[in-house]
N, C-alpha and C positions, 0 to 999 in steps of 0.2 A: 468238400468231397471231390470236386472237378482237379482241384492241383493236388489232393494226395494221388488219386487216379493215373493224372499225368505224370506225377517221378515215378511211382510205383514203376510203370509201363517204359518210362528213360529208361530206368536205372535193369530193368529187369532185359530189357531189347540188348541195351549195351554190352549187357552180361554174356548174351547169346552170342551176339555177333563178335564176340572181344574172344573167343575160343580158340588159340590158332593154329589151325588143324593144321596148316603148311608145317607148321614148326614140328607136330608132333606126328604126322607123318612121319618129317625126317628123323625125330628123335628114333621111332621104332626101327627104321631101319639106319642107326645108326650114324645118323648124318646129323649135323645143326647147320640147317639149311642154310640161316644166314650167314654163314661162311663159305656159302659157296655159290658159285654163278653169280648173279646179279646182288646176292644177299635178301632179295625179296622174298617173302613168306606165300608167295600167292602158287596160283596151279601153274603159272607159266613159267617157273624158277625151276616147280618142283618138276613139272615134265621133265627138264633139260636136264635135271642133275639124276632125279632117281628112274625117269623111264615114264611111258606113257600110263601104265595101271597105277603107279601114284599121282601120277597128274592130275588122271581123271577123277580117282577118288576126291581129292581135295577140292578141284575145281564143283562136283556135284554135293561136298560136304559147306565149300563157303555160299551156296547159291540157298541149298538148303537153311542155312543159318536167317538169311533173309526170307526168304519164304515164310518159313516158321515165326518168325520177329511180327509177322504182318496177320497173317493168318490164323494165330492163338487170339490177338483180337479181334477180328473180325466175323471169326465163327464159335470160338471158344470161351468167350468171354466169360460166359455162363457158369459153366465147369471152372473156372478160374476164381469166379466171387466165392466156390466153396473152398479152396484152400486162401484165399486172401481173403475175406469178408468183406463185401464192400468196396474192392479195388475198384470196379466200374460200375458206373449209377445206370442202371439194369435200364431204368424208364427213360433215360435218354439217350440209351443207346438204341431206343425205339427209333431214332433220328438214322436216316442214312448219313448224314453230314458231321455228326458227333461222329460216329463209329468212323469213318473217312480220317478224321481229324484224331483219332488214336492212333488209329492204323499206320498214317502218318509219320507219325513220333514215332513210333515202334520201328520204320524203316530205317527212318534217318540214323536213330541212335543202336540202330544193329550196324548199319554203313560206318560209323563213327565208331562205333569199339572193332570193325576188323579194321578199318584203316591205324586204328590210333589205340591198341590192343593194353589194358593193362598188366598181361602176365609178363610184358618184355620188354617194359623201359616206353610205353606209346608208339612201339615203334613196329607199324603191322602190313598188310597189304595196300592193295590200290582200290580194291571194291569193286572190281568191275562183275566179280561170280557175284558177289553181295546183291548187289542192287539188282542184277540182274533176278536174281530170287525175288525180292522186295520186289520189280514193278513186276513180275510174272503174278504175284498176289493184288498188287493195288491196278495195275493197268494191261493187262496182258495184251489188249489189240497193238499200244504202244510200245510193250517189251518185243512182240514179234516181229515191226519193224525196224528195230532196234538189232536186236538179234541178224535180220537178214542183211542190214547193214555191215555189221560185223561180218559174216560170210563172207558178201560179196567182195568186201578189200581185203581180208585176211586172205582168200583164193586167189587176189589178183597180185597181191602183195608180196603174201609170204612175210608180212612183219605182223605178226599179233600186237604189238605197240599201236599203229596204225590204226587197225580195225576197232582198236581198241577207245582210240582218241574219236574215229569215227563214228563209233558208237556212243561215245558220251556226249556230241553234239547230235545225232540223230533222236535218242532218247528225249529230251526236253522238247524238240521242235514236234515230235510225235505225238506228245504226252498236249502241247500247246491246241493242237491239232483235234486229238482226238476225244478228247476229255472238258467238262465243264467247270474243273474245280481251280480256282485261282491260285489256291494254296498249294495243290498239289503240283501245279505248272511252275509257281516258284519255286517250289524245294527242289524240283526237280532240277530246273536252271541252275540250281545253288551246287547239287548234287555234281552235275556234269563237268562245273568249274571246277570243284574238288578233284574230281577224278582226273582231268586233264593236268591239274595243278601235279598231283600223286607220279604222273607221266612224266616231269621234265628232267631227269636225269635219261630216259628212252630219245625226249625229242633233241637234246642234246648228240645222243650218239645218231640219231638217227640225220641232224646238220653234218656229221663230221664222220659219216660213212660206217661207224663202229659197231653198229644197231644187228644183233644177230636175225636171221633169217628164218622159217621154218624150212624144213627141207624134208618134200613127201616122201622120193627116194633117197637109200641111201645111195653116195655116190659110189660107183665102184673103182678098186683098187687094179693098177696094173701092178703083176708081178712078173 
């Protein structure tokens, strides 16, 4: 029962998080994003090429995916045995640590189908709206210092790369920090490595100057 449980919830998370709203964003309007800018599917591609109301749309649709990936187990469960019968052993998820330990998997492999998406060749975003949804469900004190971290270098920076990579080592140390779960501290670590790994074509331009900028104003033109 415990490992039909566990793929049911792989395979159903990955399904969620493998959705790739960057791409179909750009399809509706017209664009295949991965041909354009960076080629990345994620909100920060899609800002640069289609404008800030697609960006954010996607950025709050990939975070959403994770959220939802963590939170159908976590509170939903229930309402879920009735269309899967069975999927979760009801009396063990009387357990905060069994539920923890779905919850879990359900992040990971929502974080693993948008980084490694099956509708486009494995080949999908960086995760960072992802997880951010996901630990906003499994750890929020840790997502919020995570988050302000991202601020703080993204406003000092002006590289969302950056903030980005900052944020994937502030999250585990948070998460180490703030929380009691061994499991959840490793994946997290596991996590952060992936995300930073997803980054090296960024920290690449950003050794050799290449690495675009944010830019609050626009500059103005002399005519």
């Amino acid at each position: 029962m415990f490992i039909l449980g566990y793929i049911l919830t792989a395979a159903a998370a990955y399904l969620l998080g493998s959705i790739p709203t960057g791409y179909l964003v750009g399809r509706q309007r017209g664009v295949d994003i991965r041909t354009a800018g960076s080629g990345n599917i994620g909100a920060t591609n899609v800002f640069r090429i289609l404008g800030k109301p697609a960006g954010i749309c996607v950025l709050l649709l990939d975070a959403l995916k994770g959220f939802a990936a963590v939170a159908l187990v976590l509170k939903y469960y229930r309402e879920l045995n009735e269309f899967l019968p069975q999927m979760f052993p009801v009396d063990a998820f009387a357990l905060p640590a069994v539920r923890l330990n779905y919850a879990i998997l359900a992040g990971v492999c929502a974080v693993i189908g948008h980084n490694y998406t099956c509708w486009l060749g494995l080949k999908g975003g960086k995760g960072i709206a992802t997880s951010a949804g996901v630990y906003l469900a499994l750890a929020p004190l840790a997502m919020s210092i995570a988050l302000g971290v991202w601020i703080l270098l993204f406003v000092v920076s002006r590289y969302v790369s950056i903030a980005s990579i900052a944020a994937a080592v502030a999250l585990p140390t948070a998460v180490w920090f703030t929380t009691n779960s061994l499991c959840l501290g490793i994946v997290t670590t596991a996590l952060g490595v992936l995300a930073i790994y997803k980054h090296k074509s960024n920290i690449q331009r950003l050794l050799t100057g290449a690495e675009n900028r944010v830019h609050f104003k626009k500059e103005k033109t002399v005519t």
